[in-house]
N, C-alpha and C positions, 0 to 999 in steps of 0.2 A: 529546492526540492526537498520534503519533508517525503521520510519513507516510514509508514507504518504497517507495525508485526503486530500481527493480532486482529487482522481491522474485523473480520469478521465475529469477534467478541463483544461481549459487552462495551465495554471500554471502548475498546476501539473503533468499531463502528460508530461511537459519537463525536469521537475526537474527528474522524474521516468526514461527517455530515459536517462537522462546526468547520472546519481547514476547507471545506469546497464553498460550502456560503459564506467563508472571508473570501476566496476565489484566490488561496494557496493553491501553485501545484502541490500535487500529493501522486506518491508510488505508492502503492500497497503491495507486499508480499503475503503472496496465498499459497495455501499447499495445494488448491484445488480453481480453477478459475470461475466453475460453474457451481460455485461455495457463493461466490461475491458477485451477485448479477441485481443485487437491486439499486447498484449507484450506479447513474449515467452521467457524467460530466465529463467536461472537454480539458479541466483541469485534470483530473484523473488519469494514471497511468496504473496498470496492471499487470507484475511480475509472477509468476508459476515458480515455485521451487520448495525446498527447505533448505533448513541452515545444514545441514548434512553434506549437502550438494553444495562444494566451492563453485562447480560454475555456475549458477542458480544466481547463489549468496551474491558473487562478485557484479554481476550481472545486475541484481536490486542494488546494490551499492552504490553505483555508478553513479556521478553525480550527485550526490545526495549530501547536503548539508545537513541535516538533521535528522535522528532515528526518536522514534517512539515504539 
């Protein structure tokens, strides 16, 4: 599981498109859920928080072998 910060940015929202059409699972952490509503995939998972927020953070963590 690849977690990506940022996805709804420049950057990140490309890396997110290229990680779903290799068919990576991929976490994104959002500060907003209804921010990130134009990716649908099955690989996709979608965590609500910031980094502020340890149970948020811990919660996107989980699992996760790689951050971007």
């Amino acid at each position: 599981m690849i977690l990506i910060t940022g996805a709804i940015g420049q950057i990140g929202s490309l890396v997110v498109e290229h990680l779903l059409n290799m068919n990576v699972p991929v976490r994104v952490f959002v500060r907003d859920k209804n921010a990130f509503k134009d990716f649908h995939n099955s690989s996709l998972e979608m965590t609500e928080g910031t980094f502020e927020d340890r149970k948020t953070l811990k919660k996107a963590v989980k699992g996760v072998e790689l951050l971007f």
